[in-house]
C-alpha positions as protocol buffer text, in pm:
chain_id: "A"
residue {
  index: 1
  type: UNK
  ca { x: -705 y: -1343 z: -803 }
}
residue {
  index: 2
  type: UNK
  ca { x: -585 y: -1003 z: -849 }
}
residue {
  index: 3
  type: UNK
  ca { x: -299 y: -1128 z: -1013 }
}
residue {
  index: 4
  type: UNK
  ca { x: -478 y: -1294 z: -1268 }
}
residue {
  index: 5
  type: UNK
  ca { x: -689 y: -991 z: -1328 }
}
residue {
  index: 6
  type: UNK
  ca { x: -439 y: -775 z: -1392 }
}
residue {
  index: 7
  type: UNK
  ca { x: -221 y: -979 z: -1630 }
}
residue {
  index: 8
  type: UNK
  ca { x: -503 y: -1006 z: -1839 }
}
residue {
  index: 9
  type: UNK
  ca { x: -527 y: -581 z: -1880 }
}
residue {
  index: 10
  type: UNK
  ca { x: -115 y: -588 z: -1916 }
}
residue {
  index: 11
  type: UNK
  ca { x: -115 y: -842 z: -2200 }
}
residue {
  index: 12
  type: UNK
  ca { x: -430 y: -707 z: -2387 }
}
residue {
  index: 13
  type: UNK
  ca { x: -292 y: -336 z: -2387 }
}
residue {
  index: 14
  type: UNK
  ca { x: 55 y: -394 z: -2409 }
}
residue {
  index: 15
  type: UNK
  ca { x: 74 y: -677 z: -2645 }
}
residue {
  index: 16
  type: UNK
  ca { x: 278 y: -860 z: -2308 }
}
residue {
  index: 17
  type: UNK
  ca { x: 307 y: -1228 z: -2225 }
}
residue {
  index: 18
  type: UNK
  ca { x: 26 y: -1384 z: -2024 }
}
residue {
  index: 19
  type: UNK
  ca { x: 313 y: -1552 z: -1780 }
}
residue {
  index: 20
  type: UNK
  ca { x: 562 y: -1291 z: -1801 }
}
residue {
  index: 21
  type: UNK
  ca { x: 301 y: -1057 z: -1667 }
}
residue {
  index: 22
  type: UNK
  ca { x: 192 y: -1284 z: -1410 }
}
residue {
  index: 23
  type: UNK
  ca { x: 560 y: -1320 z: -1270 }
}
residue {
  index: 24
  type: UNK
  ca { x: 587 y: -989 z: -1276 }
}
residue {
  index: 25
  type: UNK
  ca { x: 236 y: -884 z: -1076 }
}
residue {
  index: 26
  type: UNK
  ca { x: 261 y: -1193 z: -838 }
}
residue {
  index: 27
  type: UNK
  ca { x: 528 y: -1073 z: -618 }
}
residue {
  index: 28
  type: UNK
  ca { x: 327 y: -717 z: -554 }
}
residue {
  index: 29
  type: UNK
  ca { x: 2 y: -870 z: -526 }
}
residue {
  index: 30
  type: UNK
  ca { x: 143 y: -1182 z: -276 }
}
residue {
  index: 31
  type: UNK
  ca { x: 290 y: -876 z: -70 }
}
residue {
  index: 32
  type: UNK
  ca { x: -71 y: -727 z: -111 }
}
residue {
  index: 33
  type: UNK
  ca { x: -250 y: -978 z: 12 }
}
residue {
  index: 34
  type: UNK
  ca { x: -14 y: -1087 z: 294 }
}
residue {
  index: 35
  type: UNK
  ca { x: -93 y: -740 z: 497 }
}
residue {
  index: 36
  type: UNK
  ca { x: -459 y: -897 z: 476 }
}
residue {
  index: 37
  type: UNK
  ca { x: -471 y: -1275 z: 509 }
}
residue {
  index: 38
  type: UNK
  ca { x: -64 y: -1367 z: 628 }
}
residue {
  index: 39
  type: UNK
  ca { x: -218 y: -1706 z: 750 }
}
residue {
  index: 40
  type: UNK
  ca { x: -302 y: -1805 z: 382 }
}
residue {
  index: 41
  type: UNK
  ca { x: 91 y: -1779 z: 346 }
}
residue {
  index: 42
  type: UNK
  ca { x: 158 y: -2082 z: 561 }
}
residue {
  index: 43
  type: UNK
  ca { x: -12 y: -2361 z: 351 }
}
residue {
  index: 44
  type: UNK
  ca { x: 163 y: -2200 z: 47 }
}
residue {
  index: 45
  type: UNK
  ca { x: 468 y: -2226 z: 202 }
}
residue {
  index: 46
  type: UNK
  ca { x: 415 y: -2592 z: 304 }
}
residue {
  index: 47
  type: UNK
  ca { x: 369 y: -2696 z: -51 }
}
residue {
  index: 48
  type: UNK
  ca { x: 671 y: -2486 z: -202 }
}
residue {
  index: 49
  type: UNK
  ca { x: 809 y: -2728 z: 131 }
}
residue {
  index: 50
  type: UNK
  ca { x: 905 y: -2462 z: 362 }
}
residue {
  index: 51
  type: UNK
  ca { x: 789 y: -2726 z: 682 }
}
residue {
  index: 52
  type: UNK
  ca { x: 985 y: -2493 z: 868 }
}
residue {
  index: 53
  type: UNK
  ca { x: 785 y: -2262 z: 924 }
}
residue {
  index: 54
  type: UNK
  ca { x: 568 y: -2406 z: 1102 }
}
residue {
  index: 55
  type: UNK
  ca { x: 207 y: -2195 z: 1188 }
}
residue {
  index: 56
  type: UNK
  ca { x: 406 y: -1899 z: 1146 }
}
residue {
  index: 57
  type: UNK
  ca { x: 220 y: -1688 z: 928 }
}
residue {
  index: 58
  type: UNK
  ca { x: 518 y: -1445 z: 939 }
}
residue {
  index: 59
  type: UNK
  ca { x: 749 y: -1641 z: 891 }
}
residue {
  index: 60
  type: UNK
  ca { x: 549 y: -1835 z: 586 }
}
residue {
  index: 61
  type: UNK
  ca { x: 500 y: -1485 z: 440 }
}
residue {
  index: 62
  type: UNK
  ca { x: 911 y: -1373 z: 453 }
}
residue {
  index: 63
  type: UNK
  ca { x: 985 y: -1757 z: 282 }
}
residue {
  index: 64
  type: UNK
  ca { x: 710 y: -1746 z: -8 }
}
residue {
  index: 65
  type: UNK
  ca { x: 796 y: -1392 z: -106 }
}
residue {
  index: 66
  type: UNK
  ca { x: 1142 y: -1433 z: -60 }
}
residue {
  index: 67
  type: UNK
  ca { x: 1117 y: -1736 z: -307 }
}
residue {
  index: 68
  type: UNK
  ca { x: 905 y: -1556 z: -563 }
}
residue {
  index: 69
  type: UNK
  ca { x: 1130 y: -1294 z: -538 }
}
residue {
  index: 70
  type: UNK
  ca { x: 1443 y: -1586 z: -614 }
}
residue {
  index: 71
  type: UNK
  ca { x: 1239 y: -1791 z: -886 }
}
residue {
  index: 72
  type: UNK
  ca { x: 1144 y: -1442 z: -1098 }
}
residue {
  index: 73
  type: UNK
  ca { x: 1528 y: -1328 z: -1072 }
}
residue {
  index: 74
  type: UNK
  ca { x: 1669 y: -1702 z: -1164 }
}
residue {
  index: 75
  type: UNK
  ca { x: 1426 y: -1712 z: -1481 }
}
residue {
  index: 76
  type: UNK
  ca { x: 1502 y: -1329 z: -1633 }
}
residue {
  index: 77
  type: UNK
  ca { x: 1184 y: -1182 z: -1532 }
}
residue {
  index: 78
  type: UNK
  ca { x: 1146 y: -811 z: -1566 }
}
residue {
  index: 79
  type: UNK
  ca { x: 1162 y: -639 z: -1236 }
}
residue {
  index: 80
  type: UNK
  ca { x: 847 y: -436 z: -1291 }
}
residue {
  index: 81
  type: UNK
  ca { x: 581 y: -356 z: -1516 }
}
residue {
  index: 82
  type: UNK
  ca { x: 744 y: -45 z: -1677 }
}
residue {
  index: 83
  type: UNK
  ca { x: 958 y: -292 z: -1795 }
}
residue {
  index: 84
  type: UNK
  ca { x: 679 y: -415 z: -2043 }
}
residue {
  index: 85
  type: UNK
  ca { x: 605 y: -103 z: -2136 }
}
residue {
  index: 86
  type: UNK
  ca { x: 330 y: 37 z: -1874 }
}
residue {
  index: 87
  type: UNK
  ca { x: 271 y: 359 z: -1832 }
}
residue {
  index: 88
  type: UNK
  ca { x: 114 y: 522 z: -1540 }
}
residue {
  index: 89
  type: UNK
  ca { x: -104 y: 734 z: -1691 }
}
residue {
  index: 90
  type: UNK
  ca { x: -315 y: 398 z: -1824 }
}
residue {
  index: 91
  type: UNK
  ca { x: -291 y: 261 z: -1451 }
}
residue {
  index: 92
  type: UNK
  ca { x: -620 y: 457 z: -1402 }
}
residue {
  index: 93
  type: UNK
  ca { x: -783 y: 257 z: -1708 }
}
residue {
  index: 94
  type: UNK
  ca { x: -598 y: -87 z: -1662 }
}
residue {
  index: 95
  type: UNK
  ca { x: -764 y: -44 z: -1282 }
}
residue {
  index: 96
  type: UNK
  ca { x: -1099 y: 25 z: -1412 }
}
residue {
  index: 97
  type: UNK
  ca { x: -1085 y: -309 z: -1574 }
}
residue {
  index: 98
  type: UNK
  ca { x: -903 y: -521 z: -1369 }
}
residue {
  index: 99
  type: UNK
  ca { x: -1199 y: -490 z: -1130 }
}
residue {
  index: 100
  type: UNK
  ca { x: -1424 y: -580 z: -1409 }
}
residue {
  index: 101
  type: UNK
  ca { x: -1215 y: -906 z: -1458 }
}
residue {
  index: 102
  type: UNK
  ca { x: -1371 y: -1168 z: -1317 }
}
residue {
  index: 103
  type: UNK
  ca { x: -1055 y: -1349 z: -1186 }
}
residue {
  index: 104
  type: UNK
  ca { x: -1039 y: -1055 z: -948 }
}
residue {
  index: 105
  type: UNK
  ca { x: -1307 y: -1173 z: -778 }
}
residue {
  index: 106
  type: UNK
  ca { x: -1092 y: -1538 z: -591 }
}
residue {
  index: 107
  type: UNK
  ca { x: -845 y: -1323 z: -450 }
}
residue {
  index: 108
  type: UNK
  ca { x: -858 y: -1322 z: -80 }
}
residue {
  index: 109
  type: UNK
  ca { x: -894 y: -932 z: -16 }
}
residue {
  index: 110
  type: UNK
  ca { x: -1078 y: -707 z: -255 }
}
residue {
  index: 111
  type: UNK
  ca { x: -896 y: -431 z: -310 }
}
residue {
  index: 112
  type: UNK
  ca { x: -1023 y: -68 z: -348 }
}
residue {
  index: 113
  type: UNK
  ca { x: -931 y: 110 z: -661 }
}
residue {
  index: 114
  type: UNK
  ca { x: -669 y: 358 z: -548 }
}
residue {
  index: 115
  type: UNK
  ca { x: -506 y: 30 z: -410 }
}
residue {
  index: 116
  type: UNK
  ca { x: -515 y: -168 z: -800 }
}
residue {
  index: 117
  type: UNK
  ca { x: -368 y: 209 z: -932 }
}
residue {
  index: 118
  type: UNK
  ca { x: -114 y: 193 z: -655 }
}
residue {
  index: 119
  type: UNK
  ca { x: -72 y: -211 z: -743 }
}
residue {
  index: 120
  type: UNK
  ca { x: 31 y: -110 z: -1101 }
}
């Protein structure tokens, strides 16, 4: 998904990590996609094994993102993109082709571009 799409623009202009920028981008783009599709959020939940929740869409949201959130803190990962040297004024550009990228394409809400700026 969107994720996907743009780590690969973060790595290829900023000379970034592939996973790094992934862990960096999926907590944004899971909080993204959860205003769009929240009942997606419930089988994730169930396999990170948060039975708990139920068919509880908002509760499944609040435990995946709250566990992203824990995993990317416990492991070191940068808090933003900034952080690997992004600059807004390439958010326009790194936009442009993340919605070239065809990973972009599986995610479960296509977003406009304003939205992939606003992502970054």
């Amino acid at each position: 998904g969107y994720v996907h799409a743009m780590a690969h623009q973060l790595g290829g202009m900023y000379h970034a990590a592939h996973g790094v920028c992934n862990a960096v981008l999926l907590p944004v783009v899971q909080t993204y996609n959860a205003k769009y599709v929240p009942e997606l959020f419930i089988d994730i939940a169930h396999a990170m094994g948060f039975i708990e929740v139920g068919q509880d869409s908002a509760k499944a949201v609040k435990a995946v993102l709250e566990a992203i959130a824990d995993l990317n803190k416990k492991l070191g990962i940068p808090p933003n993109i900034k952080a690997l040297g992004a600059k807004p004024e390439d958010f326009d550009i790194l936009a442009d082709n993340a919605m070239k990228d065809a990973c972009g394409l599986t995610n479960p809400h296509q977003p406009t571009k304003p939205e992939v700026i606003e992502l970054f």
